[in-house]
C-alpha positions in Angstrom: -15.1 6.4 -26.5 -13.5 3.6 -24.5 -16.1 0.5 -23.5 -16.0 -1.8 -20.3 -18.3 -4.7 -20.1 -19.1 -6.6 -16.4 -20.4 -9.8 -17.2 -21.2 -11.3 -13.4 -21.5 -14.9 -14.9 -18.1 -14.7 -16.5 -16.2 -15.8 -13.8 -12.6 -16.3 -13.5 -12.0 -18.1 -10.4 -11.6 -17.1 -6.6 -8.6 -14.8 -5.4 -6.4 -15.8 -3.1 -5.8 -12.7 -0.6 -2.0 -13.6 -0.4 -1.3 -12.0 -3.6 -1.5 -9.2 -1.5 1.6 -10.2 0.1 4.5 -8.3 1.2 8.4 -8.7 1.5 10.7 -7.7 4.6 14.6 -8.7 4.2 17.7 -7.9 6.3 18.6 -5.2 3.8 19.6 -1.6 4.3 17.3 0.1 6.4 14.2 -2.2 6.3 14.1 -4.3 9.3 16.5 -1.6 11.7 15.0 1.6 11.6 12.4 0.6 10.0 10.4 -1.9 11.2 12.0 -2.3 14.2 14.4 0.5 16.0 14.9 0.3 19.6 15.5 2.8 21.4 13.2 5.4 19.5 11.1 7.7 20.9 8.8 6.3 18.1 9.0 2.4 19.0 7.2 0.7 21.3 8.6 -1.8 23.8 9.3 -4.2 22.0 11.2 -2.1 19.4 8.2 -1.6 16.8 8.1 1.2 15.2 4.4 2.3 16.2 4.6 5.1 13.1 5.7 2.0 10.7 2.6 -0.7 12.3 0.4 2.1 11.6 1.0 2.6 8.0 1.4 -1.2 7.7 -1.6 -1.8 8.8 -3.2 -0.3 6.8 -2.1 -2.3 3.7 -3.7 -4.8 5.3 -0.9 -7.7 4.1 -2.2 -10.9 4.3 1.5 -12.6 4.4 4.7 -11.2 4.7 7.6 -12.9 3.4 10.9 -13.1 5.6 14.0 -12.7 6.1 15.2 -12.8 2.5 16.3 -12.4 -0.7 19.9 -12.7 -0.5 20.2 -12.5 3.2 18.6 -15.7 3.8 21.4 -17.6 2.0 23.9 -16.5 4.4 21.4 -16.7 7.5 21.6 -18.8 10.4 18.3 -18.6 12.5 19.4 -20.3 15.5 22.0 -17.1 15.8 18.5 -14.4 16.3 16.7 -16.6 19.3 17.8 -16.3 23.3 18.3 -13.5 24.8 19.1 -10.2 22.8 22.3 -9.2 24.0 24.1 -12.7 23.8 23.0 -13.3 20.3 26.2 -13.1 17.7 26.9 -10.5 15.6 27.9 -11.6 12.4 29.5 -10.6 9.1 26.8 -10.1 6.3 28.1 -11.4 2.8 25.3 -11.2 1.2 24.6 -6.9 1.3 28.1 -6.4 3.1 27.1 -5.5 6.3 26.8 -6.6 9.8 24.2 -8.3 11.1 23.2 -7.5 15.0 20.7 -10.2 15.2 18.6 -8.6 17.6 15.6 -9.3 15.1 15.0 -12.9 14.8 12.3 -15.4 14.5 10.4 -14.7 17.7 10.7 -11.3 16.9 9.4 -12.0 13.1 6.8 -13.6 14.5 5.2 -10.9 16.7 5.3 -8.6 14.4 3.3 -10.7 12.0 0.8 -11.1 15.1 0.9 -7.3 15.7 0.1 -6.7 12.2 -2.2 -9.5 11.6 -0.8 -11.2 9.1 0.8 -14.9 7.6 4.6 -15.5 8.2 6.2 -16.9 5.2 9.8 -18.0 6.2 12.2 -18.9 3.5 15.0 -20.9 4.7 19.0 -20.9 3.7 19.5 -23.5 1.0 22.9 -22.2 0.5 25.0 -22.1 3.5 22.5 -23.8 5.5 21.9 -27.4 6.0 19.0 -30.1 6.0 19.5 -30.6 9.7 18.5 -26.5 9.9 15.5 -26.5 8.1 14.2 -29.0 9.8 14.9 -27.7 12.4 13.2 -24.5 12.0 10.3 -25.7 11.4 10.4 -27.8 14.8 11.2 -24.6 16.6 8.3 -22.6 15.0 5.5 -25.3 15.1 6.6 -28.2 16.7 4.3 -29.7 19.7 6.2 -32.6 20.9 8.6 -32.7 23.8 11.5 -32.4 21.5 14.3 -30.3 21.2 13.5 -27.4 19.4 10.4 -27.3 20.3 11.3 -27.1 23.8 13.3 -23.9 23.3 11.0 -22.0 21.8 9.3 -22.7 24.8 12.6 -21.9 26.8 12.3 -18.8 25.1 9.1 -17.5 26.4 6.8 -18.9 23.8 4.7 -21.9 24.7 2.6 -22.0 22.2 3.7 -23.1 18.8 3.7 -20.2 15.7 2.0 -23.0 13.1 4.2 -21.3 10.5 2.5 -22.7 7.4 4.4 -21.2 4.1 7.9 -21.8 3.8 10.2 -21.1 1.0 12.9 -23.5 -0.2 15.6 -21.0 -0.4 16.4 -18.0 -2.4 17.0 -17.1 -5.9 19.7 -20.3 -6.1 20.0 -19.7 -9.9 21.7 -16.7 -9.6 25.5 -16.3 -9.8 25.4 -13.6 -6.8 23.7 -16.2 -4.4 25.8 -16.9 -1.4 25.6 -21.8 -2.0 24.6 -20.6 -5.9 24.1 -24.2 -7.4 23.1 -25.5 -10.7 19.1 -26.7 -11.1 19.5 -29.9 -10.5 21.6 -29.9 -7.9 19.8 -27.4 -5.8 16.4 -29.3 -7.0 17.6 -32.2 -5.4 18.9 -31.0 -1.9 15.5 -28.8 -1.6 13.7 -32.0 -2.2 15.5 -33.8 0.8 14.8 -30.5 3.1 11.1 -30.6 1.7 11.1 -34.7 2.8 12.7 -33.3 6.4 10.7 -29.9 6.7 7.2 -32.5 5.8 8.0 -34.4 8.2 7.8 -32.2 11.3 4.8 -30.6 10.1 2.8 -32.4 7.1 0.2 -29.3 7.3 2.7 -26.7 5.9 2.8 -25.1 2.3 6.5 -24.9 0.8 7.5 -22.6 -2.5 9.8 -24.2 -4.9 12.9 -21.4 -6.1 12.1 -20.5 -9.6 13.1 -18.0 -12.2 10.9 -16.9 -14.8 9.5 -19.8 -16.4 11.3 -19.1 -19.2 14.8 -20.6 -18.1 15.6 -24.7 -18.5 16.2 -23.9 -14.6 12.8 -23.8 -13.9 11.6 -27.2 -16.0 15.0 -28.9 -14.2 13.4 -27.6 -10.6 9.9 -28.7 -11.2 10.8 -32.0 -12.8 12.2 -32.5 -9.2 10.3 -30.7 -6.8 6.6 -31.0 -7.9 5.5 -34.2 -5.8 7.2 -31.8 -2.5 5.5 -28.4 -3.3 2.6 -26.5 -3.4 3.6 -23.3 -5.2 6.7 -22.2 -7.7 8.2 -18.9 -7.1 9.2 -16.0 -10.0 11.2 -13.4 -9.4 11.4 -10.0 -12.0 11.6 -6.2 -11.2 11.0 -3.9 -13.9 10.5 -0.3 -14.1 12.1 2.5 -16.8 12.1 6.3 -16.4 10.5 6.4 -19.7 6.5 6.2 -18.6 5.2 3.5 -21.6 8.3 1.7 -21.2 7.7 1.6 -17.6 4.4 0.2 -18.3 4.5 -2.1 -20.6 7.6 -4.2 -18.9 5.2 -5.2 -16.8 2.9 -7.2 -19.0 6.2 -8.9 -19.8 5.6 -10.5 -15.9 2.1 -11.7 -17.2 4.0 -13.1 -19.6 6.3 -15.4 -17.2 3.4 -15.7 -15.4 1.7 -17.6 -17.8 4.6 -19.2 -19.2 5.0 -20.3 -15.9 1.8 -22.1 -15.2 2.2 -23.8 -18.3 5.0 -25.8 -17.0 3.7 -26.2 -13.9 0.3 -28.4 -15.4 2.9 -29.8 -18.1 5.0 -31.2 -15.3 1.8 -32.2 -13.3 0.4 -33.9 -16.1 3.1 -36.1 -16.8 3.8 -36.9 -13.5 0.1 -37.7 -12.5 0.3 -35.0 -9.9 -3.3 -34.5 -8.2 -2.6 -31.7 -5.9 -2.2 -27.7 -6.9 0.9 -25.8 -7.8 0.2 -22.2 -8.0 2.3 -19.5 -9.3 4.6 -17.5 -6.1 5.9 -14.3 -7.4 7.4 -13.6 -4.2 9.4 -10.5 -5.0 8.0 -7.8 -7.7 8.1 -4.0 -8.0 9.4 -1.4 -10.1 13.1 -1.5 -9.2 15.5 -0.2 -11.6 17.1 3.2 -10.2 19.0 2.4 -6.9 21.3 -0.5 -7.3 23.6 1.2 -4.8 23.4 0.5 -0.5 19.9 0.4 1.0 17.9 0.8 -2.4 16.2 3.8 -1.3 14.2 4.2 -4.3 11.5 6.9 -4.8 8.4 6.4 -6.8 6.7 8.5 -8.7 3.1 8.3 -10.1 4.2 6.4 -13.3 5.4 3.9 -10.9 2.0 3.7 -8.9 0.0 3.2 -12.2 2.8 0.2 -13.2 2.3 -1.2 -9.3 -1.7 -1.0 -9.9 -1.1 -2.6 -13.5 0.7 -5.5 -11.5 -1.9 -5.9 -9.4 -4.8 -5.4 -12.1 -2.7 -9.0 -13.4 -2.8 -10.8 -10.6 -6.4 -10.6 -10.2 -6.6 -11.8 -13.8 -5.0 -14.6 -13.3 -6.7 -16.4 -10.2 -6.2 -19.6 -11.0 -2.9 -18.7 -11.8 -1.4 -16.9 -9.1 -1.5 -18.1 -5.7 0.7 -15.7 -3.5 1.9 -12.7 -4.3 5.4 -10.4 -2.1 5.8 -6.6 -3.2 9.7 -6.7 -2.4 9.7 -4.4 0.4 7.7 -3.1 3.2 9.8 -0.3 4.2 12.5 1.8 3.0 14.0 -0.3 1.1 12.3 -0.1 -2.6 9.1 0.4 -0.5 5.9 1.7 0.0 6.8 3.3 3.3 9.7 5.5 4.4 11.0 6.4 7.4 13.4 9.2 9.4 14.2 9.4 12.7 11.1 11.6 13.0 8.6 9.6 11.0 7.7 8.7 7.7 5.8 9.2 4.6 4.1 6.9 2.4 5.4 6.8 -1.9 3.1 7.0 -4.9 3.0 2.9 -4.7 1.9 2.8 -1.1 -1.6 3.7 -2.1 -2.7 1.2 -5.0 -1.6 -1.6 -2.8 -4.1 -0.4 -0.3 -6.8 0.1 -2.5 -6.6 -3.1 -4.1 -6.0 -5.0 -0.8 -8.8 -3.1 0.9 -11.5 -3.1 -1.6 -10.7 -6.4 -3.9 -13.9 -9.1 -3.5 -12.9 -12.8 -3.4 -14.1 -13.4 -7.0 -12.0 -12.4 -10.6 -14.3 -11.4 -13.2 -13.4 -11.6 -17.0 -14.0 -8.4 -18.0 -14.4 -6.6 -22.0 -12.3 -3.9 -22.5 -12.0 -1.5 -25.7 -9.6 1.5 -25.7 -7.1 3.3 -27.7 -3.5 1.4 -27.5 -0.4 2.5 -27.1 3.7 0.8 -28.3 6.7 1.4 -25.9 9.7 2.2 -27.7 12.2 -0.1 -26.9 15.0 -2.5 -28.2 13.2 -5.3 -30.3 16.3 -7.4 -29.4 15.7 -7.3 -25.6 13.5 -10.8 -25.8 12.8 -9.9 -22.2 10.0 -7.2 -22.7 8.7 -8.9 -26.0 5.2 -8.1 -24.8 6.3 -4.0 -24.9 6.5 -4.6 -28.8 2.2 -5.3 -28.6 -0.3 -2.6 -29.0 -1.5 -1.9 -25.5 -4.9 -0.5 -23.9 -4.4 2.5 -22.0 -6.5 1.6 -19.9 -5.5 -1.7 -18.0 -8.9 -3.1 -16.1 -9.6 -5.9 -13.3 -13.2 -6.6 -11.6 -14.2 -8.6 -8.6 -17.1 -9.1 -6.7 -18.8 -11.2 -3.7 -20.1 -14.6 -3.5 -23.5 -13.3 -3.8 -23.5 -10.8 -6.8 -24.3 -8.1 -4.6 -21.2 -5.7 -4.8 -18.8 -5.5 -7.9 -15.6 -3.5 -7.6 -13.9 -2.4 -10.6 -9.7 -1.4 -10.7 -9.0 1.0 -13.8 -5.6 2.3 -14.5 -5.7 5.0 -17.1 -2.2 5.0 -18.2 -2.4 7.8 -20.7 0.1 10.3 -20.1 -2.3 13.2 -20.9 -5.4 12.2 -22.1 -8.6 12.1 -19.7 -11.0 8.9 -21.1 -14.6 9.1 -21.6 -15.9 5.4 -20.9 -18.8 3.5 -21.6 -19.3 1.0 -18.8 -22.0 -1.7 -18.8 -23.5 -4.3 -16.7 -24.3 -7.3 -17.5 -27.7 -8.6 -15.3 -26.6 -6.5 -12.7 -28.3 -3.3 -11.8 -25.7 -0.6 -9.2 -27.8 1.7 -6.9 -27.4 4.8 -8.2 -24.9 6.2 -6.3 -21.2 4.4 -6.1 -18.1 5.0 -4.0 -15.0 6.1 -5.9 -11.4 6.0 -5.2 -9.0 7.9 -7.1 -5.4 8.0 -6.7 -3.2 11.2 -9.4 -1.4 13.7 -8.5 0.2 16.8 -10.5 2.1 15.2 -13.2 4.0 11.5 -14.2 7.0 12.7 -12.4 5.0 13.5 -9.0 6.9 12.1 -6.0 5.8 12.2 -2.0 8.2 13.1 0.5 8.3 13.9 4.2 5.4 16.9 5.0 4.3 16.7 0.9 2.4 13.5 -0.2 1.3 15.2 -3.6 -0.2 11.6 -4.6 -2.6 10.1 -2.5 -6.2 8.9 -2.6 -9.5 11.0 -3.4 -12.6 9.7 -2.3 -15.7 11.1 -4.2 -18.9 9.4 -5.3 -21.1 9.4 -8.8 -24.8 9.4 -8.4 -25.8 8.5 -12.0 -24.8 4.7 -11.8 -26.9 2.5 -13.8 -26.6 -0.7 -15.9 -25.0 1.4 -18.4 -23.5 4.9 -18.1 -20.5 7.0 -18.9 -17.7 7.7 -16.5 -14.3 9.5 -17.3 -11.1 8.1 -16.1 -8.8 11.6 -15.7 -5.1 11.1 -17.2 -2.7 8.9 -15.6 -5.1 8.0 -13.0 -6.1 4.4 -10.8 -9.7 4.8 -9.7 -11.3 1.6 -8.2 -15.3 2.1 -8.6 -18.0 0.3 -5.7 -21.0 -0.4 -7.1 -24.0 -2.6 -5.0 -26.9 -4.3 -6.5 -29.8 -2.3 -6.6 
């Protein structure tokens, strides 16, 4: 029998609701025709998809990352402001497409206000300039009787956005990046932007371009861009069609992740840095199928128990992580997905509401004991290292309110076939009896959705034998989130 222990004084520090966080780039159909398709019997007036703001709503994101990735390094904001049908259409370089332009910042903007979240703009640091960053910022929060400021106000928007996270460009590291520079050269024309981009607005938050913490790109960055930032960013997909495999990659991100903190307090330390850096893994998912145009990938369950494992490590790691993007919100490697008719909503889609929905604002350090499982995988792929370790099959996180009154606790049982009988016990905490469950399966591993056939979805039931210890058992390849409330 498998054991959980809940230990309400073993606290791990308060979550940040941003690792919640989602990801909408100028890529295949994410933005047009799926976020935003005018002229769709579907959309609204203002060429929201009302289908889409329904089912992204009820993620409930807390801040949505925009307008790239890739794009962004090619992007010129100023071209998706004015009036629709003047706005340039350009050549896209960096997906090979064409860009319309018809949905820029303002637009961005309400559609964050439509679906009540955080913009996070990342700005081009590769064809762009200093002069348009700054810039951007003026545009989106500046008060002053200035330029920019004044045409967003031109442009129908009085009031200023108060944009406050920014990122300072875009995978730069990377030899497919449209500017690609070396660390220290990108490092130091992000830290002039950061100087410019502070000086419009002191109050916002700006994301330093990392890797993995495992490059010398990442020690060069921070080295750099410490005194300027407030969070470093990590970038890495995973996924595999074999299910452990698939799995396990994903404790090589905790990896990273911790890897990556490391350097950030060893860089603090030496420099005599007082304020926070937090972790930004601003693009995850399981992404390893469609590499072709749009990256229409479908997920099955396996990939909704790796997606809840994600998540089940972000929560871990509090202190660690301080904003969090799935990579993307629709269509493309996403959660949602769309026809001309409507949509339906993958295997991941329902995880990242659970999680978002029910998670309280405090990380508990939970005891786990289960049977362990080993991927089978190269030993020379130093990348997923941490597939090599023994791992629980069942992967655990717990939160719960300031108060102590309500604990939630996120289980992934990751066995392929086994259903596990588990011993869970409180520590000086007493549930009422009867506690709200959540459970998302389906048929089998290889169980997808589609349009008319969502196979995987969530099951709400309730047990009425709660107590401060008692048996519950998680079925095979299964996420359940449990809600208990002090008795």
């Amino acid at each position: 029998m498998a054991r959980i222990k809940i230990d309400l004084d073993r606290q791990l520090g308060r979550i940040d609701r941003n690792i919640y966080g989602n990801f909408a780039e100028h890529l295949g159909r994410c933005i047009y025709s799926g976020v935003y398709e005018e002229g769709s019997p579907l959309s609204d007036e203002r060429g929201f998809r009302t289908d889409v703001l329904e089912a992204v709503r009820g993620l409930n994101i807390p801040v949505l990352r925009w307008p790239g990735g890739n794009f962004v390094s090619g992007y010129h904001w100023m071209d998706g402001i004015g009036p629709k049908d003047e706005r340039p259409r350009r050549m896209e370089l960096a997906w090979h497409t064409e860009e319309s332009n018809r949905f820029g910042t303002d637009e961005f903007i309400k559609y964050c206000r439509a679906i009540g979240t955080e913009p996070c703009i990342c700005v081009n640091l590769g064809t762009g300039t200093l002069d348009e960053a700054q810039a951007w910022v003026e545009y989106c929060n500046g008060t002053g009787d200035t330029y920019y400021a004044n045409l967003r106000r031109a442009n129908g928007h009085p009031e200023p956005y108060g944009v406050k996270y920014w990122g300072l460009g875009n995978e730069m590291y990377g030899f497919w990046q449209i500017g690609h520079k070396e660390a220290r050269e990108y490092a130091l024309f992000a830290r002039e932007a950061a100087k410019l981009m502070k000086g419009v607005d002191p109050s916002i938050k700006l994301v330093s371009c990392g890797w993995d913490g495992l490059h010398d790109w990442d020690r060069i960055v921070l080295e750099v861009l410490a005194p300027h930032v407030d969070y470093h960013s990590i970038h890495i997909y995973t996924g595999s069609d074999d299910h452990y495999f698939n799995i396990a990659q994903v404790h090589h991100a905790e990896s990273c992740i911790q890897a990556t903190w490391a350097l950030i307090q060893e860089v603090r330390y030496k420099q005599r840095l007082a304020h926070d850096i937090r972790v930004a893994y601003d693009e995850w998912n399981v992404w390893f199928r469609e590499r072709t145009e749009g990256l229409e990938e479908r997920y099955n369950l396996s990939d909704a128990l790796a997606v809840a494992t994600y998540i089940n490590i972000f929560q871990r790691h509090p202190e660690k992580v301080g904003m969090a993007n799935l990579a993307q919100l629709v269509n493309v490697i996403a959660p949602i997905f769309t026809s001309p008719e409507g949509l339906f909503r993958q295997t991941i889609y329902y995880p990242l509401q659970l999680y978002a929905t029910h998670a309280k604002p405090i990380s508990l350090d939970v005891w786990v004991e289960s049977g362990t499982f080993t991927a089978e995988t190269d030993p020379e792929d130093r990348r997923f290292l941490a597939a090599l370790m023994p791992l629980p099959y069942l992967d655990v996180s717990a939160t719960c309110d300031e108060a102590g009154r309500t604990v939630t606790l996120f289980v992934v049982n990751r066995h392929a076939a086994d259903d596990i009988e588990t011993a869970i016990q409180f520590t000086d905490f007493r549930p009422t009896p009867q506690a709200t469950i959540y459970e998302v399966n389906g048929p089998e591993l290889i169980s997808v959705n589609d349009f008319g056939a969502e196979v995987v979805g969530v099951r709400e039931k309730a047990v009425t034998n709660a107590t401060a210890t008692f048996t519950y058992t998680f079925p095979a390849h299964s996420i359940t989130v449990l809600r208990f409330h002090r008795a």
